[in-house]
C-alpha positions as CSV (number, residue, x, y, z in Angstrom):
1,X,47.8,-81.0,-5.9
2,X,51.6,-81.1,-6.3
3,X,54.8,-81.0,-3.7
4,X,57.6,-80.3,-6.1
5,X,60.5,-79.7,-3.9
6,X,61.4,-79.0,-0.3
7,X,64.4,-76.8,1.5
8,X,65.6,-77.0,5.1
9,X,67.7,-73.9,6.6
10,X,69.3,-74.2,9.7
11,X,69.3,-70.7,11.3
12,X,72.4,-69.3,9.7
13,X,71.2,-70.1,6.5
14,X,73.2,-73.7,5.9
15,X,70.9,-75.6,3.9
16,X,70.7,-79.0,6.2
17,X,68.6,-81.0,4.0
18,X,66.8,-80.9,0.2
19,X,64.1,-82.9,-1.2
20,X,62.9,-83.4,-4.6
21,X,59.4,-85.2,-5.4
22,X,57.3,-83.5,-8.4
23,X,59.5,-81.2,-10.0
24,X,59.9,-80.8,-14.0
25,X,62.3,-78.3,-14.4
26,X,65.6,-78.0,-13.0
27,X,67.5,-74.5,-12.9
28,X,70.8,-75.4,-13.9
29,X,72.6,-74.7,-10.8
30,X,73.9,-77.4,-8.6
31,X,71.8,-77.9,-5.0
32,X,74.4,-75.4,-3.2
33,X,73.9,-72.5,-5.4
34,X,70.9,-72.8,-5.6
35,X,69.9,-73.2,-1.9
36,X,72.3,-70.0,-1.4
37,X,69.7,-67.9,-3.9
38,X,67.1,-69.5,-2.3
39,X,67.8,-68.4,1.4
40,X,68.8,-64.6,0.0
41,X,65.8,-64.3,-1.6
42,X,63.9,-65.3,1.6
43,X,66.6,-63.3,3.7
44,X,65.4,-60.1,1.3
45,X,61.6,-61.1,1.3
46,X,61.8,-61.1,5.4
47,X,63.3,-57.9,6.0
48,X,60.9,-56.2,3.5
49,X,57.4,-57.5,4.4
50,X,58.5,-56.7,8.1
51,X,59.9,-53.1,7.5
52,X,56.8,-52.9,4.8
53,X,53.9,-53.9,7.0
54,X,51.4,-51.3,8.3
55,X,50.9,-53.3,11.1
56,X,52.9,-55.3,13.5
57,X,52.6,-58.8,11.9
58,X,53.3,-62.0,14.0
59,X,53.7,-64.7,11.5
60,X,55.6,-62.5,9.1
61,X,55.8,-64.2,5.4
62,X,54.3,-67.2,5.3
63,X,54.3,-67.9,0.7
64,X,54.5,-65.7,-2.2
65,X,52.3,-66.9,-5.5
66,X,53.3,-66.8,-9.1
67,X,51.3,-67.8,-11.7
68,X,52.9,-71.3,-12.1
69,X,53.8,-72.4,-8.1
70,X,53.4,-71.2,-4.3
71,X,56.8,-71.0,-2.3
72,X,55.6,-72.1,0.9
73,X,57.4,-70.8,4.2
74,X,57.8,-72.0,7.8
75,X,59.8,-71.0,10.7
76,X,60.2,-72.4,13.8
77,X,61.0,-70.9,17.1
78,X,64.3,-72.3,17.4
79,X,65.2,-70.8,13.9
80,X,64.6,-73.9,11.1
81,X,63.7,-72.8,8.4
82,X,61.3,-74.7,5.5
83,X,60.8,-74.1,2.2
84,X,58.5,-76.1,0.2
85,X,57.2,-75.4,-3.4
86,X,53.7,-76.9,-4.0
87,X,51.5,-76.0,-7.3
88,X,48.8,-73.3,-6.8
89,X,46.3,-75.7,-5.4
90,X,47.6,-77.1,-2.8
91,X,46.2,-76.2,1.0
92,X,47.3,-77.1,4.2
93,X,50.9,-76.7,3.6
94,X,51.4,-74.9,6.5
95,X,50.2,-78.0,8.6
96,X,52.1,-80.1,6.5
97,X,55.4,-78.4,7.5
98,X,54.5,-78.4,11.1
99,X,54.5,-82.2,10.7
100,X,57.8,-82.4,9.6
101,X,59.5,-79.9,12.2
102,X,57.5,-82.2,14.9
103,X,57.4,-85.7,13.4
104,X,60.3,-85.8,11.5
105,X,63.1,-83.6,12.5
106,X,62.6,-83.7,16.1
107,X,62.1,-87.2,16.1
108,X,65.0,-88.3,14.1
109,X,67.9,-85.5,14.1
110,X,67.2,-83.5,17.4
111,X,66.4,-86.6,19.5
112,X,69.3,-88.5,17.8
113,X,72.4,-88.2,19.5
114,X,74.8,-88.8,16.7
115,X,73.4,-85.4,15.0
116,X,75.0,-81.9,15.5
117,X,72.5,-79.1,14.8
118,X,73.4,-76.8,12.1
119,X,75.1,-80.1,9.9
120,X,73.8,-81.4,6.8
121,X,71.1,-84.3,7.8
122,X,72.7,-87.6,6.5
123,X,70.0,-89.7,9.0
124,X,68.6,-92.5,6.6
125,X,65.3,-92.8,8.9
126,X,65.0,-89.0,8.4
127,X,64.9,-89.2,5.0
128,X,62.9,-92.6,5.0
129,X,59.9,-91.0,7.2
130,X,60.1,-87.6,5.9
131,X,59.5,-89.5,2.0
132,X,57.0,-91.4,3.8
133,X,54.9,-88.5,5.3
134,X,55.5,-86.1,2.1
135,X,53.6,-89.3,-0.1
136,X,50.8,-90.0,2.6
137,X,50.1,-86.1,2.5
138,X,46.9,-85.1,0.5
139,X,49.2,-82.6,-1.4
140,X,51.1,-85.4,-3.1
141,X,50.4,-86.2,-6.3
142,X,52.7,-88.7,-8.1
């Protein structure tokens, strides 16, 4: 099992933080552009499954599958969004985000008081413990 990459959105779409572990092929774009497609894509995916579904769905999209990766999605209350692409094996991904939200972010951006909600995370213990729990995850493979 394989984490390849990870996005956090705040909730206006402002990509706050991006992580890179297992991933082999780059798309050419820098980080921004690429985080923009990324959030109008999930922007598109949203609207459709919930105008699409023949019944009223809580969770709402939670991945999409291709035949090479899973896109992985979380949203939490407060509007955070989490985007993590994992190879087609992996389980427990939902779980996996939770921990960050709780763990991670909470701990180390919404508890610290030097951190503005909505701004790019430049925390070093953020990105220390969130390396930290993404290697000691069963999903990671080096």
């Amino acid at each position: 099992m394989t984490i390849h990459n990870l996005y956090m959105f705040d909730r206006q779409g402002v990509l706050m933080h991006y992580g890179e572990w297992n991933r082999k092929r780059q798309s050419g774009m820098t980080i921004e552009e690429e985080a923009k497609l990324m959030y109008g894509m999930l922007y598109s995916i949203k609207n459709f499954v919930s105008k699409m579904s023949p019944i009223d769905i809580r969770e709402g999209f939670r991945c999409y599958r291709t035949s090479k990766y899973v896109l992985n999605f979380y949203e939490t209350p407060s509007g955070v969004k989490y985007v993590m692409n994992t190879d087609l094996n992996s389980q427990g991904v939902k779980e996996l985000l939770q921990s960050i939200n709780s763990q991670i972010y909470i701990e180390y951006c919404i508890k610290n008081p030097a951190y503005q909600p909505g701004e790019t995370i430049q925390c070093e213990l953020f990105k220390t413990k969130l390396d930290e729990l993404i290697k000691q995850s069963p999903i990671y493979k080096s």
